[in-house]
N, C-alpha and C positions, 0 to 999 in steps of 0.2 A: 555456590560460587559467587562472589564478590558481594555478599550479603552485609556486611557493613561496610559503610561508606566514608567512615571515619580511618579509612584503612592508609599509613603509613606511603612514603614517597618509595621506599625500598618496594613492597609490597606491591602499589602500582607497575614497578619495573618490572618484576618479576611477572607481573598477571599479564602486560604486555607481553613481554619477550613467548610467554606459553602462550598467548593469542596466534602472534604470528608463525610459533611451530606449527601448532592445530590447520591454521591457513594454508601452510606449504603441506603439511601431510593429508587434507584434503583436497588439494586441490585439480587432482586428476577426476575427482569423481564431480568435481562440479564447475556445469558452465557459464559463460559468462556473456550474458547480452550486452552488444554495441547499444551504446549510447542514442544511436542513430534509430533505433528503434521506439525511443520515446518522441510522441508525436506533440507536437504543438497545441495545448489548451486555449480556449478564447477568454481563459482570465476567470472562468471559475470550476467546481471541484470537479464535475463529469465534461465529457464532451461535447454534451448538450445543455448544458446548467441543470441534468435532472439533480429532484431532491434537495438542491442550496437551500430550500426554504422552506423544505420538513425534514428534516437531520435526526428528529425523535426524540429519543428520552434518552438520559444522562446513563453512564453505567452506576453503578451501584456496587462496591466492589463486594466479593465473596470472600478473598485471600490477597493473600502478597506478602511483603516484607516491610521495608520500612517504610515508616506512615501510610501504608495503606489504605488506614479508615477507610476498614471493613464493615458498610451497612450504611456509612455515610450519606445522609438523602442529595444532597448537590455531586455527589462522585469527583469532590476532589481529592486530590491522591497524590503521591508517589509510590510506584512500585507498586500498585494494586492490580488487580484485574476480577474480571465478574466472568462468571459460567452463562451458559445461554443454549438451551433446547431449540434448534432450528426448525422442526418441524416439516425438516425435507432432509434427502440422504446428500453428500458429498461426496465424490471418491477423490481422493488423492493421493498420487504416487502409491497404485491400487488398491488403498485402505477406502473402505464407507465408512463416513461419519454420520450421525443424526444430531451433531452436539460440539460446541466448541467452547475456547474462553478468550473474552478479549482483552488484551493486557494493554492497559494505560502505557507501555512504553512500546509504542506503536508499532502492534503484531497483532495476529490470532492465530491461537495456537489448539493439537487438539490432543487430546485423551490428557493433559493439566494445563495450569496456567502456568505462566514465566514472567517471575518477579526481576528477572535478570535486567541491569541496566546496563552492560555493557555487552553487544552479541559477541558470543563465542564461537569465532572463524565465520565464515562467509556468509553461511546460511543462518546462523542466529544462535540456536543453541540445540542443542540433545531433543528437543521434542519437535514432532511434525510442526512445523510453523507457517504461515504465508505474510510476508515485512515489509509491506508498504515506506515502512520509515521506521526501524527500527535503532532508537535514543534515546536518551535519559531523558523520556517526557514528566515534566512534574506542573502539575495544573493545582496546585493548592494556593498561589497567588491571586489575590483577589481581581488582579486586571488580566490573567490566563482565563480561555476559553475552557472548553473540559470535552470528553470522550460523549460521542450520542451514535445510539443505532438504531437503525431502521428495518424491523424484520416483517417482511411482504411476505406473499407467499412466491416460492421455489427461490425467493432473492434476500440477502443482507447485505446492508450497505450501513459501514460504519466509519464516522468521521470524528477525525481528531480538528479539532474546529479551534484555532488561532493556541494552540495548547503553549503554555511557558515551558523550561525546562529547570531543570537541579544546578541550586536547591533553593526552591520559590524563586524563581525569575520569570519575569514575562516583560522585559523590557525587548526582546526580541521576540518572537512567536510563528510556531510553524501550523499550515493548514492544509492536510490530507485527508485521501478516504479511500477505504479499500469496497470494492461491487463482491461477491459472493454472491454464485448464481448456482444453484441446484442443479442433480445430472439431469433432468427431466424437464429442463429452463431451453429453449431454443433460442440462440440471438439473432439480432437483426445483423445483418452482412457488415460487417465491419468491427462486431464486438464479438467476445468472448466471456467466458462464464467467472475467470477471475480479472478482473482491473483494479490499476494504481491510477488517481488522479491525483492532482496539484495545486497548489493557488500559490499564495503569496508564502514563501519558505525561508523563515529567519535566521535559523541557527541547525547549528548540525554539534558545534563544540560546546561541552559545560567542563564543570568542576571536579567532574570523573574521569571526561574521556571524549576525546574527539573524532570520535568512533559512530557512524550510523553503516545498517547493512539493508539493502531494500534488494527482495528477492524470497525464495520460498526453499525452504530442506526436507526432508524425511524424516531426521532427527537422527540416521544414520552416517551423514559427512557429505551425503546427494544432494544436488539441489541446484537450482540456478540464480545467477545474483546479477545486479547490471553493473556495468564495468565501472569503476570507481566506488563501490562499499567501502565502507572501511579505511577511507581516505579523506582527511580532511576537506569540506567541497561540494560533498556529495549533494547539500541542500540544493547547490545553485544548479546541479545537472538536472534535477527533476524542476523544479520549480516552475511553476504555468505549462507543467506536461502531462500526458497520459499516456498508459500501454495495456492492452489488452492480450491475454491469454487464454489458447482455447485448451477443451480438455484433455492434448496431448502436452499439456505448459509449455506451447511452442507460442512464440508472439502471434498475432494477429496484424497482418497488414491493414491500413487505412483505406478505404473506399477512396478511389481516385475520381475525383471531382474534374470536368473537363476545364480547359484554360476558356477564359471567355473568349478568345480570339477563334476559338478550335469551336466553343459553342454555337459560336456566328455563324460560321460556316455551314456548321450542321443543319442550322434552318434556312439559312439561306438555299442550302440542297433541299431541304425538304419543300422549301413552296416554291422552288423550280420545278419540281418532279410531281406536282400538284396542279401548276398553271397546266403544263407538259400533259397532263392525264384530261382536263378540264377539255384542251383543245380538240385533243383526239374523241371526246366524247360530240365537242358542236359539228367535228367536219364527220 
């Protein structure tokens, strides 16, 4: 589906007009997170700035479609994506994986890759997918950044790092990362085993389609998306944000921090209740 891109203005309307069928004939099966649930970033990719400054090694693509230069050693591309053996299991939407692929049009997808640049209805397309920011990423512009991942043990962490989009542009530039955390990964109170992070998020529209879907499917028409996919915009909802999901893909609420007015208090209780204990020991 939509494998050349040289494809007619007719053509485009038609490929829309069956998008938005697809959207309305899925759309009971798939839900959709408030806005309100993406939390505030302090300006870089994690919530903690893990990893900005080991991102890894470039992908290297496997497959794909157009310009994918496949084998390419710097991993630029359009429309590629690289295979990768994780080395711990996944379960999602109660499939185990040991193995995924990450497609330069920012997804990872499992049992093939997806060359697709334009997502098909909400969730992306026909195969199990998780869409951080899934667009017509094309990093083959000498001033676009390119795709790196990071595989630790029971965790993948892969960033699309200031990427251009189609075809060769990077006069704008978008910079996301999607956390991949194994069944067997415990988080710390606040996170979750899959995360979207955010930084600076330039474009969402190109020369194909002004079309990005961030959210995850089965590859069956299930899945959950945040409300504004596939609406022109969507860069600027996410942008300097993050959201975690645990492994029932329910969000994960944020560790509530006390206000500092409410923290004052607190200690001012606590060395009240301390003088208070002090005393009772002299008399």
């Amino acid at each position: 589906m939509f494998a050349n891109k040289s494809i007619t203005l007719f053509t485009k309307a038609a490929a829309a007009a069956a998008l938005f069928a697809a959207v309305g004939a899925a759309q009971a099966s798939v839900v959709t997170i408030a806005t309100s649930a993406l939390q505030a970033s302090p300006g870089k990719y994690t919530a903690n700035g893990y990893y900005t400054n080991n991102l890894g090694a470039n992908i290297v693509t496997t497959g794909g479609s157009n310009a994918a230069n496949v084998g390419r050693a710097d991993g630029r591309n359009d429309d590629g994506y690289m295979s990768l053996n994780l080395g711990f299991n996944v379960t999602f939407f109660g499939n185990v994986y040991n193995s995924l692929y990450i497609n330069n049009n920012g997804s990872v997808s499992f049992g093939n890759g997806v060359a697709q640049y334009i997502p098909d209805g909400v969730t992306g397309t026909s195969r199990p997918i998780i869409s951080p920011f899934f667009g017509d990423v094309d990093t083959r512009h000498i001033d676009s950044g390119a795709v790196h991942y990071n595989l630790m043990q029971n965790q993948l962490v892969v960033t699309w790092d200031k990427v251009g989009y189609y075809d060769s542009h990077a006069d704008k530039t978008d910079s996301f990362q999607l956390v991949l955390r194994g069944d067997g990964y415990t988080p710390a109170v606040g996170e979750g085993l899959i995360g979207f992070f955010y930084g600076n998020m330039g474009w969402d529209s190109t020369e194909t389609s002004k079309f990005a879907a961030v959210g995850f499917g089965d590859g069956s028409g299930a899945g959950e998306t945040i409300n504004g996919s596939l609406v022109p915009g969507m860069h600027k909802i996410v942008e300097n944000k993050f959201i975690w999901f645990d492994a029932k893909l329910d969000t994960v609420p944020p560790v509530k921090v006390p206000e500092p007015s409410a923290l004052a208090l607190t200690m001012i209780g606590l060395l009240g209740a301390g003088l208070a204990s002090r005393r009772k020991r002299k008399n």
